[in-house]
C-alpha positions as CSV (number, residue, x, y, z in Angstrom):
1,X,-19.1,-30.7,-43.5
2,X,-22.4,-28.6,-42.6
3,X,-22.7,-31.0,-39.3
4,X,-19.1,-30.7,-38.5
5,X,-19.5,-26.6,-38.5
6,X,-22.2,-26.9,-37.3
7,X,-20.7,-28.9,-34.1
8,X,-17.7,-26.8,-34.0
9,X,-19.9,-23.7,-33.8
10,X,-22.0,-25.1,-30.7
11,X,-18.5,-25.8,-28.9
12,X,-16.8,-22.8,-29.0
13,X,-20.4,-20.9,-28.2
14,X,-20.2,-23.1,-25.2
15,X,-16.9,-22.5,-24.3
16,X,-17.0,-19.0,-24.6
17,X,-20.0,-18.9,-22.2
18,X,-18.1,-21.1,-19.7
19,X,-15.2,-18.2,-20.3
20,X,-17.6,-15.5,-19.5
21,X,-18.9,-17.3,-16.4
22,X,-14.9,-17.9,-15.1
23,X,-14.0,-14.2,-15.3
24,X,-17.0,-13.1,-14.1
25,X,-17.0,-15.2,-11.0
26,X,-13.0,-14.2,-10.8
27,X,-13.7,-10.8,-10.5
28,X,-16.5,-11.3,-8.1
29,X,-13.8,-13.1,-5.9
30,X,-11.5,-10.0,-6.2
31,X,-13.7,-7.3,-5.1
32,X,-14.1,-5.9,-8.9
33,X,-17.4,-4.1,-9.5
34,X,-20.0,-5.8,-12.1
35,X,-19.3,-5.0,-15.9
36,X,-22.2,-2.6,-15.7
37,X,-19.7,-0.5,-13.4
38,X,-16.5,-1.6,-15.0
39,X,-16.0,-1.1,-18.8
40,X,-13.2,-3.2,-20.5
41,X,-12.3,-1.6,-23.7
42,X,-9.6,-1.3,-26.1
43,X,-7.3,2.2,-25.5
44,X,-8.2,4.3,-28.2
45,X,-11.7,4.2,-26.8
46,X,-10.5,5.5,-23.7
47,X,-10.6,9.2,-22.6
48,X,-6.8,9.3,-21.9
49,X,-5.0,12.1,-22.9
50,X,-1.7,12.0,-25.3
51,X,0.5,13.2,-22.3
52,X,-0.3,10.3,-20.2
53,X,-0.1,8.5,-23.0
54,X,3.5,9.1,-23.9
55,X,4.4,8.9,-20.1
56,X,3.5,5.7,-20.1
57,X,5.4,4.3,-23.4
58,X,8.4,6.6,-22.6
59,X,8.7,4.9,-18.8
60,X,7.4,1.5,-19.2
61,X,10.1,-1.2,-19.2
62,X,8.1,-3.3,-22.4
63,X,8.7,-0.1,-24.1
64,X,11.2,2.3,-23.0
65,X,13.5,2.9,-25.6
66,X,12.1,0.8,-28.3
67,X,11.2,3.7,-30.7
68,X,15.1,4.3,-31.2
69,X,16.4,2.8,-34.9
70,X,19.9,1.5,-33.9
71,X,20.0,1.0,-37.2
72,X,19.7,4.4,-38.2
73,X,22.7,7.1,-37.9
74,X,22.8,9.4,-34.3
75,X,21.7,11.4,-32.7
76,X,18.7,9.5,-31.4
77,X,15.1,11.3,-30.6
78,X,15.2,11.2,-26.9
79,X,11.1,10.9,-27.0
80,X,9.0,8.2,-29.0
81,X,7.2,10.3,-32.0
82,X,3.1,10.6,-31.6
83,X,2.8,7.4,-34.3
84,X,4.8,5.4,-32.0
85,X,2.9,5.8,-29.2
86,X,-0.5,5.1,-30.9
87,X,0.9,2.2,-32.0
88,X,2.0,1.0,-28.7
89,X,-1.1,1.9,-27.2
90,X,-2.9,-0.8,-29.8
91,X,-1.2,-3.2,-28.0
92,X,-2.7,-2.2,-24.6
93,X,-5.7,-2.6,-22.7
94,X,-7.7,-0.4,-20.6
95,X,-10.0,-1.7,-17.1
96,X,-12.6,1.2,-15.9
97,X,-12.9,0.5,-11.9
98,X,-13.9,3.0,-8.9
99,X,-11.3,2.6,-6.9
100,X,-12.0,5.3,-4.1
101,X,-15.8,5.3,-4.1
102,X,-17.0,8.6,-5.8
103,X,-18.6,7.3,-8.3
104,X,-16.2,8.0,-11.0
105,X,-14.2,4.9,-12.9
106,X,-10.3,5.2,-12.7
107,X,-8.0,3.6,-15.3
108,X,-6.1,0.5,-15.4
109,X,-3.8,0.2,-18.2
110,X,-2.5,-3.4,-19.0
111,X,0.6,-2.7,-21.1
112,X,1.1,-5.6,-23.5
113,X,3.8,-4.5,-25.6
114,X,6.6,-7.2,-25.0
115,X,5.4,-9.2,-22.2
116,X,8.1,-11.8,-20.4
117,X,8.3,-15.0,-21.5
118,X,6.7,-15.6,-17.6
119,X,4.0,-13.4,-18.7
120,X,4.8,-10.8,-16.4
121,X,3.5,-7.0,-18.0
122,X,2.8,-4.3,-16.3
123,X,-0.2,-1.9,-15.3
124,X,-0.5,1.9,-14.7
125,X,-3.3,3.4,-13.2
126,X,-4.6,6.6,-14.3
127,X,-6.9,8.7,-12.1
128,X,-9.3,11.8,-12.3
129,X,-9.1,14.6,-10.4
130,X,-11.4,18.4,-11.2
131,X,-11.9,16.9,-14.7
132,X,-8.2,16.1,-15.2
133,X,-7.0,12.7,-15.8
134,X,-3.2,12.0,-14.1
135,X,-0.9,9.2,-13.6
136,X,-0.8,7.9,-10.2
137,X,1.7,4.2,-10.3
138,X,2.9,1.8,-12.5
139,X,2.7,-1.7,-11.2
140,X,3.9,-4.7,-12.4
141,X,2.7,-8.6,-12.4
142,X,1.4,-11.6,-14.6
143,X,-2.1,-10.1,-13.1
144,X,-3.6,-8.3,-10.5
145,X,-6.5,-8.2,-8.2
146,X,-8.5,-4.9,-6.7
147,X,-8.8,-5.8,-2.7
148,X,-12.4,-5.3,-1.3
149,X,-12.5,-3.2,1.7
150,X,-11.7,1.1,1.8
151,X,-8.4,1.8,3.2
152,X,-7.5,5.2,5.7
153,X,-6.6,6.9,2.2
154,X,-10.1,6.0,0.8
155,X,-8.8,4.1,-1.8
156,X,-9.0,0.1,-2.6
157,X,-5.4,-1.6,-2.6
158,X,-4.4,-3.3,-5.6
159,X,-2.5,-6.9,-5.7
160,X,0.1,-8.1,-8.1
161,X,1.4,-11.6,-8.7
162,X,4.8,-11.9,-10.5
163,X,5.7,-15.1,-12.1
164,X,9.5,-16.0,-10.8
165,X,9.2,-19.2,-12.7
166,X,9.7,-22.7,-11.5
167,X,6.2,-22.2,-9.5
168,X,7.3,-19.2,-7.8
169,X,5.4,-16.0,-7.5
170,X,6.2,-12.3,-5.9
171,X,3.1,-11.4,-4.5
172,X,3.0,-7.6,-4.1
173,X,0.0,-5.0,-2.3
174,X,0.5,-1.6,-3.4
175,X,-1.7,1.1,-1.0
176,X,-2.5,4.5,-2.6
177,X,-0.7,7.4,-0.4
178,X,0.6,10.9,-1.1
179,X,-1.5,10.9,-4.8
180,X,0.2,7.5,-6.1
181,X,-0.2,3.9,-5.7
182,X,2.8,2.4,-3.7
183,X,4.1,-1.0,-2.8
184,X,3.1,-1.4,0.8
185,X,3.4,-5.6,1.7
186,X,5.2,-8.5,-0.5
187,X,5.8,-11.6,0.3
188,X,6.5,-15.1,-2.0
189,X,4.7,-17.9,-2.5
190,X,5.9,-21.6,-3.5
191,X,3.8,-23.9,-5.4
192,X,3.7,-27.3,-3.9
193,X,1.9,-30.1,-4.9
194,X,-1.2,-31.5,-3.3
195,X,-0.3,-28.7,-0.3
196,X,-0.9,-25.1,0.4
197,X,2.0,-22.7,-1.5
198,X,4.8,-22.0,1.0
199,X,5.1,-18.7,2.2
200,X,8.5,-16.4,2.6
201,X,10.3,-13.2,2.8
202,X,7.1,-11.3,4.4
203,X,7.9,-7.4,4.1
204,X,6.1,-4.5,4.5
205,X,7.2,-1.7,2.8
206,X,7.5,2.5,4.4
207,X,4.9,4.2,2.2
208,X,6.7,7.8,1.8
């Protein structure tokens, strides 16, 4: 028994090292600083404030509407109490990047409430401004990438892949402009095997 535990011990060490590697080279690829320039952490370590907070539970399509008791007799609170929101906010996960260059990490908020059977969520990203943090776009995807390269508005564009199913995947690149990030290009892409996905429906999007 001691040399089985002993084996299993050494195998998932070794796997989680060959995890570690994997995510570290994938966010190489991506254009996604180092971790000691990006801090993964769980939400209640991060320093976002209850009113972004709430915005995010009360809008987010995991979430939005899931504090009401239909069970329970009307009128329904129009707004999820504060214990409500912590508690979705458990279930989230927060990615510290620089996404405009000044030196100062923005938030990306991975909201893993009720994900899709796909495993589509969704991500918000929260920015600081004179001291003050603000909400600036909610995306949505089964992941997303940070593009390398500054764009006119200063900021990095951000790329989402949602699962269609059946090997299909809406491939979105949302530009920051006018304070919020915006879809700006989509286009789909069809898994095919042994070839290169097929690409369709190419679209760039007026950023207003």
């Amino acid at each position: 028994m001691a040399l089985a535990r002993d084996g299993n011990n050494v195998r998932n060490t070794f796997l989680r090292m060959i995890s570690a590697a994997v995510v570290a080279l994938s966010a190489a690829a991506c254009g996604i600083p180092p971790e000691s320039q990006v801090k993964s952490a769980r939400n209640a370590e991060a320093p976002i404030p209850m009113s972004i907070m709430r915005y995010v539970v009360e809008t987010d399509w995991q979430t939005e509407g899931q504090w009401i008791d239909l069970a329970a007799k009307p009128p329904y609170p129009e707004h999820p109490s504060a214990q409500f929101v912590r508690d979705a906010w458990t279930k989230c996960e927060c990615v510290r990047v620089d996404l405009n260059g000044d030196g100062l990490a923005e938030i990306i908020v991975e909201v893993k409430f009720s994900p899709g059977a796909t495993g589509n969520t969704s991500f918000h990203v929260v920015v600081q401004e004179d001291g003050q943090w603000r909400h600036a776009g909610a995306l949505c995807g089964r992941d997303y990438r940070v593009q390398k390269g500054r764009t006119p508005t200063g900021y990095l564009d951000i790329v989402t892949s949602w699962n269609n199913g059946g090997g299909e995947y809406a491939v979105a690149t949302y530009r920051y402009h006018k304070g919020r990030y915006r879809e700006w290009q989509s286009h789909v892409e069809v898994l095919r095997e042994g070839k290169e996905p097929l690409v369709r429906d190419r679209k760039e999007h007026s950023l207003r």
